[in-house]
N, C-alpha and C positions, 0 to 999 in steps of 0.2 A: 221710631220703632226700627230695631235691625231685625231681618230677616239673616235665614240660613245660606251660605252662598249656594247656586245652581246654576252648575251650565247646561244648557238643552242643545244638542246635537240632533238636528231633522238626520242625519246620517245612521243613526247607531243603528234606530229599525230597519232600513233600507238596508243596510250592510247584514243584518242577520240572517236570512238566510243565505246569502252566500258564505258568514263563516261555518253555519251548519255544515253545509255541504263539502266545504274545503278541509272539515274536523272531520269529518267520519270520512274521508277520504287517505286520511294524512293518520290521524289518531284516532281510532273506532270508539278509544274510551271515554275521550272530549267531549264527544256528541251528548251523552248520558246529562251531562250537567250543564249544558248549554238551554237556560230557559227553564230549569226543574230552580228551585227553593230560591233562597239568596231574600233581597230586599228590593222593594221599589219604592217610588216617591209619588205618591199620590199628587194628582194637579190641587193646586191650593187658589183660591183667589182671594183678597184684602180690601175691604171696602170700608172708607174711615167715611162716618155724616158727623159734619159741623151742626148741623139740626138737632141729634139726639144723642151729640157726644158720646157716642159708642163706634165702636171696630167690630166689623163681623167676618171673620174669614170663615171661609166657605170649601172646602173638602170633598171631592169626589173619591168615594169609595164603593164602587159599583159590588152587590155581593157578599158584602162584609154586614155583620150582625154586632148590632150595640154593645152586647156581652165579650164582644172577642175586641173593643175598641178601649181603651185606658186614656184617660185626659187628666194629668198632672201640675201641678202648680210647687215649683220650688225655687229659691230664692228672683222671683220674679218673670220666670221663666214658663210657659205654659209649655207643655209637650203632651202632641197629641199621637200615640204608638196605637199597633195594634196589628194582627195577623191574622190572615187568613188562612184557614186548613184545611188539605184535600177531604174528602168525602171517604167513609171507610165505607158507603156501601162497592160490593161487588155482587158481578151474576155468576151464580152458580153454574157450573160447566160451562161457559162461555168467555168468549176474549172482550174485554172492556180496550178501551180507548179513553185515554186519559190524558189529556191537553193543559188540564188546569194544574196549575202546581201552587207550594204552600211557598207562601213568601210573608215580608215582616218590613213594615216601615216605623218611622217617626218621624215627625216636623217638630221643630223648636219656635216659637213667637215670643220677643219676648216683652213685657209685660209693663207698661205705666209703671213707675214706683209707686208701692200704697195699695196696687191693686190686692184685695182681699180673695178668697177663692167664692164667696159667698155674690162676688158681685158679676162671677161670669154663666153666662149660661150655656148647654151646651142641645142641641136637638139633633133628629137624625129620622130623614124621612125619604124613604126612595132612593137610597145608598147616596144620599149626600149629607152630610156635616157641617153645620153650622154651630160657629162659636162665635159669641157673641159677649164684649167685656167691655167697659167705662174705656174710654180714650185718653181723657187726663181726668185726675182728680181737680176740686175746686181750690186747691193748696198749693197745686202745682203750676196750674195757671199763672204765664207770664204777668210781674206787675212793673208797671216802670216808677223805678225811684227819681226821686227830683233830687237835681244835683245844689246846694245850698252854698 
């Protein structure tokens, strides 16, 4: 199974608010889009059982509503996309504060050959994602031929 490449940098958070600071210092305009829209990559975890011949990856999406999440199946390719959208409530005559911003991810996995879209499942309970699909088919299964 390949996954999507990612590098994780423990720095880039630590580093944020100092380029905050140093952007509205330097460029007042910079500041505005530092952390509003864009995309992020949701944490994924991969767990293959020998037991029940299935792959479950597993999707933190704290938040996010089943309706706003898309889980695609194309040439063997499962992609699981989806966005979160600020809230159009506002208070009348009053200043709101507004931290959450609207962003947009996807992850690619990609798929056994053979796998059918009918043999994956997908649930979502307490902004986590579980996808759940056949490991290998029984066709695909390693056979060893005897050399004559």
């Amino acid at each position: 199974m390949s996954l999507m490449c990612f590098h994780y940098d423990p720095l880039i958070e630590f580093n944020l608010p100092l380029d905050i600071a140093l952007a509205t210092r330097f460029r007042p305009s910079v500041s505005a889009d530092i952390g509003r829209g864009g995309s992020f990559c949701p944490r994924m975890d991969i767990h293959e059982s020998k037991e029940t011949n299935t792959v479950t990856a597993t999707f933190e999406l704290p938040g996010m509503k089943p309706e706003n999440i898309t889980i695609d199946i194309h040439k063997n390719r499962l992609t699981v996309a989806g966005e979160a959208r600020k809230s159009d409530s506002n208070e009348e005559g009053g200043y709101t504060v507004r931290e959450r911003s609207y962003s947009k991810f996807s992850r690619t996995l990609q798929l056994p050959f053979g796998t059918k879209p009918d043999d994956v499942e997908a649930k979502m309970e307490d902004g986590v994602l579980t996808v759940t699909f056949p490991r290998t088919n029984p066709e695909q299964q390693a056979q060893r031929i005897t050399i004559q």
